[in-house]
PDB file of N, CA, C and O in Angstrom:
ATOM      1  N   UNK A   1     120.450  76.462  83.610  1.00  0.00           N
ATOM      2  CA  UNK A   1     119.268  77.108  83.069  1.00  0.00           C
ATOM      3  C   UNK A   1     119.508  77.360  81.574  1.00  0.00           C
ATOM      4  O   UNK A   1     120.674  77.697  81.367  1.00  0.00           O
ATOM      5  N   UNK A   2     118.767  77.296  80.503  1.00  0.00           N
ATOM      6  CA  UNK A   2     119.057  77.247  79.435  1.00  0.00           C
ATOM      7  C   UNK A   2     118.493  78.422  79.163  1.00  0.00           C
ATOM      8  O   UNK A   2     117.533  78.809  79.829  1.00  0.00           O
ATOM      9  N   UNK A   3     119.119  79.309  77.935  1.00  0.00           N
ATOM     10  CA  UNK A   3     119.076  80.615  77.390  1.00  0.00           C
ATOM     11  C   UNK A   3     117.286  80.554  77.571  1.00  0.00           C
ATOM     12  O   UNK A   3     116.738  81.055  78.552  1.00  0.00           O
ATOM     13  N   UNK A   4     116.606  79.942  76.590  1.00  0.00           N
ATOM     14  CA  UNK A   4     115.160  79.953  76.677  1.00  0.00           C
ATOM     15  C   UNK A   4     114.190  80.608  77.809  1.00  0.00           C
ATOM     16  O   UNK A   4     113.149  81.264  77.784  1.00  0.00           O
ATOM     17  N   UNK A   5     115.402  79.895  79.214  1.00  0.00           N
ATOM     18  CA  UNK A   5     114.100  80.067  80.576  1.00  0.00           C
ATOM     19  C   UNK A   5     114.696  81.451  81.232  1.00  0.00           C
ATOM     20  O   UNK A   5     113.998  82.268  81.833  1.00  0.00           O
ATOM     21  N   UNK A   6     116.351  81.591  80.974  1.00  0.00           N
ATOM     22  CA  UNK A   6     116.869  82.682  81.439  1.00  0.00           C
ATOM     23  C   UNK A   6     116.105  83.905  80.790  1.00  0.00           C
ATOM     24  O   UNK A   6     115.824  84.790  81.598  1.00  0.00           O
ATOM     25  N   UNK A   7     115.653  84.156  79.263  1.00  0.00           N
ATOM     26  CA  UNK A   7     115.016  85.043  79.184  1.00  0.00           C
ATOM     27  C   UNK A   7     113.815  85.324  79.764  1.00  0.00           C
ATOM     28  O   UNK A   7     113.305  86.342  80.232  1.00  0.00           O
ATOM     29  N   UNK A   8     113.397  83.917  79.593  1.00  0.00           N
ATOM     30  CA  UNK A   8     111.418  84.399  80.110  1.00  0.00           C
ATOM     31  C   UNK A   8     111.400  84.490  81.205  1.00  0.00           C
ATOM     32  O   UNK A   8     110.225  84.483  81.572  1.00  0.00           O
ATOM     33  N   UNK A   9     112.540  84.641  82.582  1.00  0.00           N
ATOM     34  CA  UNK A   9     112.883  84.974  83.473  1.00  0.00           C
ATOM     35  C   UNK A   9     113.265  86.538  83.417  1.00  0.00           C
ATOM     36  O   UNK A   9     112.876  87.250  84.343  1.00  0.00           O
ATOM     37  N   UNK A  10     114.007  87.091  82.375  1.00  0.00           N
ATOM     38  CA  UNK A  10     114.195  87.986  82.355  1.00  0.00           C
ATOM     39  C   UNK A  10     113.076  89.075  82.018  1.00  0.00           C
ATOM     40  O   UNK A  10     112.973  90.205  82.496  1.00  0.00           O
ATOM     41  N   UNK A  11     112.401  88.551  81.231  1.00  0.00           N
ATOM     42  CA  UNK A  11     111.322  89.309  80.533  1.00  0.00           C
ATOM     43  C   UNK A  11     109.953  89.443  81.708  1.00  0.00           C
ATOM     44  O   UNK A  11     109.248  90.417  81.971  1.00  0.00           O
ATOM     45  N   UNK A  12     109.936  88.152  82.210  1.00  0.00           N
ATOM     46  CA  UNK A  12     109.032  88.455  83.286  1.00  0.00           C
ATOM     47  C   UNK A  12     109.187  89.443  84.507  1.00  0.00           C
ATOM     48  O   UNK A  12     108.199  90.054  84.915  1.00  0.00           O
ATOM     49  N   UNK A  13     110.592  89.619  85.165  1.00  0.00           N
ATOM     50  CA  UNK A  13     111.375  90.401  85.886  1.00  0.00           C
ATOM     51  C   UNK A  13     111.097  91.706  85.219  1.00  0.00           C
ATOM     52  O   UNK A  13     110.175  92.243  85.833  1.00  0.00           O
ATOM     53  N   UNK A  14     111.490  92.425  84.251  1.00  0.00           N
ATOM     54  CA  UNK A  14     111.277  93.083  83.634  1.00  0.00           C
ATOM     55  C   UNK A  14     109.837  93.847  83.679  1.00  0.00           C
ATOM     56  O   UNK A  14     109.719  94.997  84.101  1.00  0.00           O
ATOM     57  N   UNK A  15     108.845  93.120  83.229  1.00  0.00           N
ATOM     58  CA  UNK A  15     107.615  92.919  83.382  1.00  0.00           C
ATOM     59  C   UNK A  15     106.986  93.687  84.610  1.00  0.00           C
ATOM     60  O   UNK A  15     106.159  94.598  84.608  1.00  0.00           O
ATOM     61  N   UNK A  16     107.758  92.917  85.883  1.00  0.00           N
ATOM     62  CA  UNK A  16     107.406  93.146  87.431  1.00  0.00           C
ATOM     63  C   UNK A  16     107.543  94.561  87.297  1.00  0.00           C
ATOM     64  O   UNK A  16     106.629  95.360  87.499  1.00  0.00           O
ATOM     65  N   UNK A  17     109.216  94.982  86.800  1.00  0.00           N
ATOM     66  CA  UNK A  17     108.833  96.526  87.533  1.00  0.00           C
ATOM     67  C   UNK A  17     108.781  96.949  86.954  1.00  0.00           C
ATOM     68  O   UNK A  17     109.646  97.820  87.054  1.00  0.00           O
ATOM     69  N   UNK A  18     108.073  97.091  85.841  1.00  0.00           N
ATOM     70  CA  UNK A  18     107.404  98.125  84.987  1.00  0.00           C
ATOM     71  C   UNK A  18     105.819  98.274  85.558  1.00  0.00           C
ATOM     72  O   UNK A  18     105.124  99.290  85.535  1.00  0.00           O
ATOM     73  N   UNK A  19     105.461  96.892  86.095  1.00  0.00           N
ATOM     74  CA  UNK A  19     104.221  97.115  86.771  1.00  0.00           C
ATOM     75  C   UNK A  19     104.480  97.719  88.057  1.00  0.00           C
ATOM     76  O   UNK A  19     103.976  98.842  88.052  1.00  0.00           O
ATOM     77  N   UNK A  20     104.933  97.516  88.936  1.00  0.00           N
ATOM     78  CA  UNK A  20     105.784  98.361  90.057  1.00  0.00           C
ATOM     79  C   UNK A  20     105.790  99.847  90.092  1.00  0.00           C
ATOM     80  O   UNK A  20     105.105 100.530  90.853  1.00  0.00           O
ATOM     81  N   UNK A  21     106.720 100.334  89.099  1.00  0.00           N
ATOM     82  CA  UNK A  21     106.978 101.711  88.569  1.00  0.00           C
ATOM     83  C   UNK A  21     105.354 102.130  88.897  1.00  0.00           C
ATOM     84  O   UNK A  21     104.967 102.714  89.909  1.00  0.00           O
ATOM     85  N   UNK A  22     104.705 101.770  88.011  1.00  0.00           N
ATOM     86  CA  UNK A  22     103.418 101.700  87.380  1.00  0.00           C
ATOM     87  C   UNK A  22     102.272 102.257  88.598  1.00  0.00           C
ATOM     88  O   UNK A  22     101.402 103.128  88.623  1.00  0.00           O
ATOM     89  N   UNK A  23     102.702 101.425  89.392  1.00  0.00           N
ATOM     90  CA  UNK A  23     101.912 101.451  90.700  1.00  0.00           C
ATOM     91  C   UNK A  23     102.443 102.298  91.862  1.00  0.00           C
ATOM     92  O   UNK A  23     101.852 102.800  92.819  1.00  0.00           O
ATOM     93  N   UNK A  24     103.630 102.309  91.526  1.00  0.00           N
ATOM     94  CA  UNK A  24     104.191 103.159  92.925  1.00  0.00           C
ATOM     95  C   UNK A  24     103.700 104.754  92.198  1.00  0.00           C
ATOM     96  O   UNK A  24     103.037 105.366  93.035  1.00  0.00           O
ATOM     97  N   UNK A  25     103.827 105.404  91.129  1.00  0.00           N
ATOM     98  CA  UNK A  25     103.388 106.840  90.474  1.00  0.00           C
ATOM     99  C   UNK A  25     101.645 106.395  91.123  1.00  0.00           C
ATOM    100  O   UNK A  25     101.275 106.622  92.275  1.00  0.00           O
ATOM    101  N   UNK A  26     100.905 105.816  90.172  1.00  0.00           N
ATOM    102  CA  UNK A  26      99.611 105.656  90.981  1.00  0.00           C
ATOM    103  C   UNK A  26      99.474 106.162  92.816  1.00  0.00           C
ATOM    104  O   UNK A  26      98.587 106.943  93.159  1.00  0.00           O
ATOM    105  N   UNK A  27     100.537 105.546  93.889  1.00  0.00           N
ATOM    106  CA  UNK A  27     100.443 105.712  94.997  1.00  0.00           C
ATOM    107  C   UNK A  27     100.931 107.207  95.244  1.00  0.00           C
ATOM    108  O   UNK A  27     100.392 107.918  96.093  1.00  0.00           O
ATOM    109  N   UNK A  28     101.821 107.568  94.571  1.00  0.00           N
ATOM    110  CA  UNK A  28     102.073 108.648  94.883  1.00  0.00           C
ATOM    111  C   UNK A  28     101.185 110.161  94.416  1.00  0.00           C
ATOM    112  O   UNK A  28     101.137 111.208  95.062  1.00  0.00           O
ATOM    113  N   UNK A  29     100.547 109.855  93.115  1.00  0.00           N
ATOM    114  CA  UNK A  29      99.592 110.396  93.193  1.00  0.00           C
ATOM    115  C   UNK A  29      98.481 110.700  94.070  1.00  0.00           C
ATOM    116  O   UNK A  29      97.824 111.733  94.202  1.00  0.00           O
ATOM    117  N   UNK A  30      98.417 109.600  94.625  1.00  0.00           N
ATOM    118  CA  UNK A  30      97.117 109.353  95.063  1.00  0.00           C
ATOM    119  C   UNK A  30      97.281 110.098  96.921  1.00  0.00           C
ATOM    120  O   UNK A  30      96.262 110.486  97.493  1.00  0.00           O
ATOM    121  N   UNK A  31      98.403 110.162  97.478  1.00  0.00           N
ATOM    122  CA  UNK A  31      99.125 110.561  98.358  1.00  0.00           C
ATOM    123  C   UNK A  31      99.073 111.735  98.268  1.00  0.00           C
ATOM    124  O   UNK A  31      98.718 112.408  99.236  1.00  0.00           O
ATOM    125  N   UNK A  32      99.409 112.292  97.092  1.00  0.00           N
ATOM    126  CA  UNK A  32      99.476 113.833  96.977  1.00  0.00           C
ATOM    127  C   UNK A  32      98.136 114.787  96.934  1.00  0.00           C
ATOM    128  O   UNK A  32      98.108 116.011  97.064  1.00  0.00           O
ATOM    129  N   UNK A  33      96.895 113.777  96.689  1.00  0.00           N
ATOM    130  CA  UNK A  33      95.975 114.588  97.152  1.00  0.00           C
ATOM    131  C   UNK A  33      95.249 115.011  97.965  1.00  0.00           C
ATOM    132  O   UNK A  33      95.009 114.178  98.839  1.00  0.00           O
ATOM    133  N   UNK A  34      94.609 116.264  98.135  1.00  0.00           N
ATOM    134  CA  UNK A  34      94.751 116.628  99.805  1.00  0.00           C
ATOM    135  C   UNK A  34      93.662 115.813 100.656  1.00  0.00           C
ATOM    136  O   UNK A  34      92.723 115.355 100.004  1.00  0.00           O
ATOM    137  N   UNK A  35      93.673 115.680 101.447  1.00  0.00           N
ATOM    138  CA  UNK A  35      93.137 115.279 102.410  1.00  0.00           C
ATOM    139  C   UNK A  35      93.010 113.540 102.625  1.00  0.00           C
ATOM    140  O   UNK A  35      92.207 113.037 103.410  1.00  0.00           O
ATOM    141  N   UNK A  36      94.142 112.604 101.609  1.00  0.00           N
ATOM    142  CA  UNK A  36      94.191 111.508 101.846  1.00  0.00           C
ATOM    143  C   UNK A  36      94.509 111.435 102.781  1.00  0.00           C
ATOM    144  O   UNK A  36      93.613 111.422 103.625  1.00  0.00           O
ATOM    145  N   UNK A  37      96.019 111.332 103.307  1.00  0.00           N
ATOM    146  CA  UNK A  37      96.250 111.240 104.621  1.00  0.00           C
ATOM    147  C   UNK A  37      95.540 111.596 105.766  1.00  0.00           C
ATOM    148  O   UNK A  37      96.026 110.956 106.698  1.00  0.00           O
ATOM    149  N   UNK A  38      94.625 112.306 106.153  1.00  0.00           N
ATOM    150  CA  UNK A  38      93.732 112.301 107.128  1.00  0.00           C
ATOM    151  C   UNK A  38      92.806 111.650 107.159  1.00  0.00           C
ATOM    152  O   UNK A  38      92.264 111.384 108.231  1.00  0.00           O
ATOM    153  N   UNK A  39      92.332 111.180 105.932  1.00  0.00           N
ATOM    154  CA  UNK A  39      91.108 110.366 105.503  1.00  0.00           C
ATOM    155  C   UNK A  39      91.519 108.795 105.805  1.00  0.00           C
ATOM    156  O   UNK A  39      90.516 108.121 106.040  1.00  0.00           O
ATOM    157  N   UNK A  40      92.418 108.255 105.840  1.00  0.00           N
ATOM    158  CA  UNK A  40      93.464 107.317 105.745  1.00  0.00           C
ATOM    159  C   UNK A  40      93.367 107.180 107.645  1.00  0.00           C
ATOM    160  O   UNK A  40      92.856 106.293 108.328  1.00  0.00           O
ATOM    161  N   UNK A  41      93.933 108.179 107.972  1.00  0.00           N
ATOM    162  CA  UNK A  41      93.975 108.154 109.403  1.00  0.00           C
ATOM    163  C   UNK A  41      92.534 108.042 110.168  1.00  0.00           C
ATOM    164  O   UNK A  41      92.270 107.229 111.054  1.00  0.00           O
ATOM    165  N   UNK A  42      91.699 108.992 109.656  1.00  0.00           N
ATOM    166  CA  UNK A  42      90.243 108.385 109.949  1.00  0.00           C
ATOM    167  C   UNK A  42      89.525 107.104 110.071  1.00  0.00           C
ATOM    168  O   UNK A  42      88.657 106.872 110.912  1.00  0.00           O
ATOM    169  N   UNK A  43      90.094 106.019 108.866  1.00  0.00           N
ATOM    170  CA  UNK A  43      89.452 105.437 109.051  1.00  0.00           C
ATOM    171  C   UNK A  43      90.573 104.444 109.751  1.00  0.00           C
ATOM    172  O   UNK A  43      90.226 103.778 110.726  1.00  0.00           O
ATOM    173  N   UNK A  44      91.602 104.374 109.361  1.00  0.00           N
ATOM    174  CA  UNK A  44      92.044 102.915 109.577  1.00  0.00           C
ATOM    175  C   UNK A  44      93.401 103.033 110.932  1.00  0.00           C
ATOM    176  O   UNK A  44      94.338 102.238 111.007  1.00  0.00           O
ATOM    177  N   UNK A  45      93.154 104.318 111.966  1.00  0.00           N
ATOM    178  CA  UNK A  45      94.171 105.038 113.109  1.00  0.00           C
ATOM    179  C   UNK A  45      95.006 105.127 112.574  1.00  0.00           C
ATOM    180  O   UNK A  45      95.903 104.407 113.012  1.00  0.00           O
ATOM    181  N   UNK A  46      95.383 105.947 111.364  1.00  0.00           N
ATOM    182  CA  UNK A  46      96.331 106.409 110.927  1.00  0.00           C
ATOM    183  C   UNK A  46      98.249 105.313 111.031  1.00  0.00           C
ATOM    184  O   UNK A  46      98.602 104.244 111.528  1.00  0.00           O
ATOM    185  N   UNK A  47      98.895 106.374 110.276  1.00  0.00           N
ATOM    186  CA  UNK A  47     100.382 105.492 110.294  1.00  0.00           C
ATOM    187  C   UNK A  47     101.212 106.079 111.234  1.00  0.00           C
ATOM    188  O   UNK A  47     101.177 107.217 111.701  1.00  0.00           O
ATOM    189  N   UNK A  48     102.249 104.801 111.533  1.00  0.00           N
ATOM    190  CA  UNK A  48     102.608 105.782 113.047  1.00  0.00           C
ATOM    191  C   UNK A  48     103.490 106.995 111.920  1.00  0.00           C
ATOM    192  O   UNK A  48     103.587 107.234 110.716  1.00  0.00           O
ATOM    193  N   UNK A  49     103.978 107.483 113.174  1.00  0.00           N
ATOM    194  CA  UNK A  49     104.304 108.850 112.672  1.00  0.00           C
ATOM    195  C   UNK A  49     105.962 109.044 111.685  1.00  0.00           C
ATOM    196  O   UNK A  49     106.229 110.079 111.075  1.00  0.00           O
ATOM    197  N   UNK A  50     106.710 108.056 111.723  1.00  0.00           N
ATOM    198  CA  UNK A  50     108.012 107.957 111.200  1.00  0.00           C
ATOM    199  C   UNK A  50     107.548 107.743 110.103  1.00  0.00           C
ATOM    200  O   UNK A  50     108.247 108.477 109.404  1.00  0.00           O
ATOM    201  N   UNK A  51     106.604 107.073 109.206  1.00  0.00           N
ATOM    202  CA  UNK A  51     106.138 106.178 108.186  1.00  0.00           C
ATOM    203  C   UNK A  51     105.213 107.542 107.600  1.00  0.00           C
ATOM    204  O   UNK A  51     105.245 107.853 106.409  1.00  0.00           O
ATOM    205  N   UNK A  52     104.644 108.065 108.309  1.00  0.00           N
ATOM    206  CA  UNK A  52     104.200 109.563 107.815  1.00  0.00           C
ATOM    207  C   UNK A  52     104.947 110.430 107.266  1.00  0.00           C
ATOM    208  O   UNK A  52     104.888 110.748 106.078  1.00  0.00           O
ATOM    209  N   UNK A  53     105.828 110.951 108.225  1.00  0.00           N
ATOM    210  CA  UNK A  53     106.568 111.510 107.543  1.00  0.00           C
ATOM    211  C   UNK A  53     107.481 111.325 106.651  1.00  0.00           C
ATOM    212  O   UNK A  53     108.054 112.377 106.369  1.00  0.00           O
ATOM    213  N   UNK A  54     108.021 110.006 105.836  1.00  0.00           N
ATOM    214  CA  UNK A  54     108.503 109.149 105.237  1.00  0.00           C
ATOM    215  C   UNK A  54     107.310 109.436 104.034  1.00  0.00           C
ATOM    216  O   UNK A  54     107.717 110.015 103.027  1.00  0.00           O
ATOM    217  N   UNK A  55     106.159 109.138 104.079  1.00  0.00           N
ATOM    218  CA  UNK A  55     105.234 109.606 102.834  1.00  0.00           C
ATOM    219  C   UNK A  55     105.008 110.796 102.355  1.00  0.00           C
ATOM    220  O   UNK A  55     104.740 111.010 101.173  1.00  0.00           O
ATOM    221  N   UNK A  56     105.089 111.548 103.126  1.00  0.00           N
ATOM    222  CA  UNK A  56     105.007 113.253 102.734  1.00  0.00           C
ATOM    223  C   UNK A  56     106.102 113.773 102.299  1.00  0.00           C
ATOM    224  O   UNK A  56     106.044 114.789 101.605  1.00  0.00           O
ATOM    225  N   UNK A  57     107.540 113.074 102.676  1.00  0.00           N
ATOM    226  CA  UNK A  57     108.488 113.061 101.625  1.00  0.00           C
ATOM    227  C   UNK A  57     109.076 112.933 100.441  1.00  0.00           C
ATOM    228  O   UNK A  57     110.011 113.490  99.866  1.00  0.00           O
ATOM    229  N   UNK A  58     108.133 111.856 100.138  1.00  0.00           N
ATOM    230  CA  UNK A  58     108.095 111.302  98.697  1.00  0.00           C
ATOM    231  C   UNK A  58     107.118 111.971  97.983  1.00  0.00           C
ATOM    232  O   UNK A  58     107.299 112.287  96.807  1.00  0.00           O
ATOM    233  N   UNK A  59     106.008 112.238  98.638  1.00  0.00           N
ATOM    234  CA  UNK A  59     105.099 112.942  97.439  1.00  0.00           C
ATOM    235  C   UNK A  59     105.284 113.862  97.536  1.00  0.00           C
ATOM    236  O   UNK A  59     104.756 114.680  96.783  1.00  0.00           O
TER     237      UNK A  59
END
């Protein structure tokens, strides 16, 4: 791989999780306000319950 593609490999990588970062704060916001999770469960039978409590951890 020549220096050239190794960067724009790198830079794109880079790239990813800054958009990532980016999006996971977005989710967690969005988690933290009240009544998502029930609203969430309303419509779509909710998450099983390990994966629940796994989200209410993080936010």
């Amino acid at each position: 791989m020549s220096m050239k593609d190794y960067l724009a490999k790198v830079a794109a990588e880079k790239e990813h999780e800054k958009l990532l970062d980016s999006a996971t704060a977005a989710f967690r916001r969005a988690i933290g306000e009240p009544g998502i999770l029930d609203r969430f469960d309303a419509d779509f039978g909710g998450l099983p319950s390990a994966t629940r409590n796994e989200i209410q951890r993080v936010a």
